[in-house]
C-alpha positions as CSV (number, residue, x, y, z in Angstrom):
1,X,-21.5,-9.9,-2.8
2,X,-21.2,-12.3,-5.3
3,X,-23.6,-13.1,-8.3
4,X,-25.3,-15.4,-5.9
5,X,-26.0,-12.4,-3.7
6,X,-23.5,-14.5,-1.1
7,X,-20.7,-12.4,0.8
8,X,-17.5,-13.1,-0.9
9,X,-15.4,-13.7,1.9
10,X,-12.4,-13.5,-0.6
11,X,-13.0,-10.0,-1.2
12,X,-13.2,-9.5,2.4
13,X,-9.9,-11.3,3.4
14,X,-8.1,-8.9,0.4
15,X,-9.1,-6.1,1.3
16,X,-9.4,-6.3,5.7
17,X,-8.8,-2.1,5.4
18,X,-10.1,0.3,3.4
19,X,-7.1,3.3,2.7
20,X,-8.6,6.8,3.9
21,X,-7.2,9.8,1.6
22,X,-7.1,12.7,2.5
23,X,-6.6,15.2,-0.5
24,X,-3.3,17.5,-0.9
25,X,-3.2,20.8,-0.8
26,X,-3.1,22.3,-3.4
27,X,-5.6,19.9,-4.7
28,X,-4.6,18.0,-7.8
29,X,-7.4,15.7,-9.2
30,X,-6.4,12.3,-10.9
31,X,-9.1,10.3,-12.1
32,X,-7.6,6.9,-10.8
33,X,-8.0,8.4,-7.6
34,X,-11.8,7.9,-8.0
35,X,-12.8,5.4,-10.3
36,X,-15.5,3.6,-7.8
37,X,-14.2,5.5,-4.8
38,X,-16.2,6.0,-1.7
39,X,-16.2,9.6,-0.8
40,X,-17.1,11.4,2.3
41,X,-17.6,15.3,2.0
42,X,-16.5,17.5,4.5
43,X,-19.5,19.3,4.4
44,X,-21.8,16.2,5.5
45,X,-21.5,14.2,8.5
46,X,-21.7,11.2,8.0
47,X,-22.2,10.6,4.6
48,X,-20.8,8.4,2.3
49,X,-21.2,8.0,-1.2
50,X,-19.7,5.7,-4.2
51,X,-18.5,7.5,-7.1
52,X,-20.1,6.2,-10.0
53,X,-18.5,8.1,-12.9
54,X,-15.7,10.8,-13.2
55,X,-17.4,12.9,-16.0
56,X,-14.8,14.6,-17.6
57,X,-17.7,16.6,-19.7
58,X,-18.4,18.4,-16.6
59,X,-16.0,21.1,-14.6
60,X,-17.0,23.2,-11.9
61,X,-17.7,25.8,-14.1
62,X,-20.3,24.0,-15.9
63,X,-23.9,25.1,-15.6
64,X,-25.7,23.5,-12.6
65,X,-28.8,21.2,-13.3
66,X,-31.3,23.7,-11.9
67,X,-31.9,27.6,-11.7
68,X,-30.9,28.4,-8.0
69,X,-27.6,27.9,-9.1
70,X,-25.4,29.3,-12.0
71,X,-22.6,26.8,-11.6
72,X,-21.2,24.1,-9.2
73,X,-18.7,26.8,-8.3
74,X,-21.7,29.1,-7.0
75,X,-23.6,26.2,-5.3
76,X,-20.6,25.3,-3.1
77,X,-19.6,28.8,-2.3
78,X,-23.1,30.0,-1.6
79,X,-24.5,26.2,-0.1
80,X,-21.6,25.0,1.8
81,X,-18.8,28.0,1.8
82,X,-16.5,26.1,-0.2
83,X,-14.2,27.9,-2.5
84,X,-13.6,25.5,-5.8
85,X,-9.5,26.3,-6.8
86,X,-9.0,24.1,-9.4
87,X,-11.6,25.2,-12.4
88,X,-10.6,22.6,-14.3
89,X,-11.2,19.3,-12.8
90,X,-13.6,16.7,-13.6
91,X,-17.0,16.5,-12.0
92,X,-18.2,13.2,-9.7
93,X,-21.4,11.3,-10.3
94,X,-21.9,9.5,-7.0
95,X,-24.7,7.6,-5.4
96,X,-25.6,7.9,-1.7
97,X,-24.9,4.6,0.6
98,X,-27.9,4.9,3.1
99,X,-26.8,4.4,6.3
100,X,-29.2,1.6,6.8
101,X,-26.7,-1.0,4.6
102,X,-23.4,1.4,5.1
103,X,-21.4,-1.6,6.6
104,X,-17.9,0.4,5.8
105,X,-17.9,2.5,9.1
106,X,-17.6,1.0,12.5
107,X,-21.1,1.3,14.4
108,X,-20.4,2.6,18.1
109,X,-23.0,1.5,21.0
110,X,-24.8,4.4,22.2
């Protein structure tokens, strides 16, 4: 959208596919990488989200907002049975696209 709140059909005829990456392994985070990236977790079907903010304050060894967690390393092993390798990479900040306006994936008829 523009500052009009129009679609900007420029945008649109730039950009007529969006690039799916699939991380390496082993992992190796670069910020560039993310900088207003839309992610999709393993771990949730079907959800997108739009990185906000790489917040290099933050690793996954740093203390997790609330007290059913110690760490993002304990929350993804004990929440989703991920295994965090790299200790030292930067944390996301995202915010969820509802799937109401979530125009980026193809809708299938049911």
């Amino acid at each position: 959208m523009n500052d009009k709140q129009e679609i900007n059909w420029e945008i649109i005829e730039t950009y007529q596919d969006l690039e799916r990456i699939i991380p390496n392994i082993p992992f190796h985070f670069r910020t560039s990488d993310y900088e207003l990236a839309l992610v999709t977790p393993s771990y949730r079907y079907n959800a997108v989200y739009i990185v906000t903010r790489v917040c290099d304050d933050l690793t996954p060894e740093s203390c997790f907002p609330n007290e059913d967690f110690d760490t993002y390393t304990h929350y993804y092993k004990e929440k989703h049975g991920l295994i965090i390798e790299n200790l030292q990479q930067s944390m996301l900040e995202v915010k969820p696209i509802p799937i109401k306006i979530n125009y980026i994936k193809p809708r299938y008829n049911k």
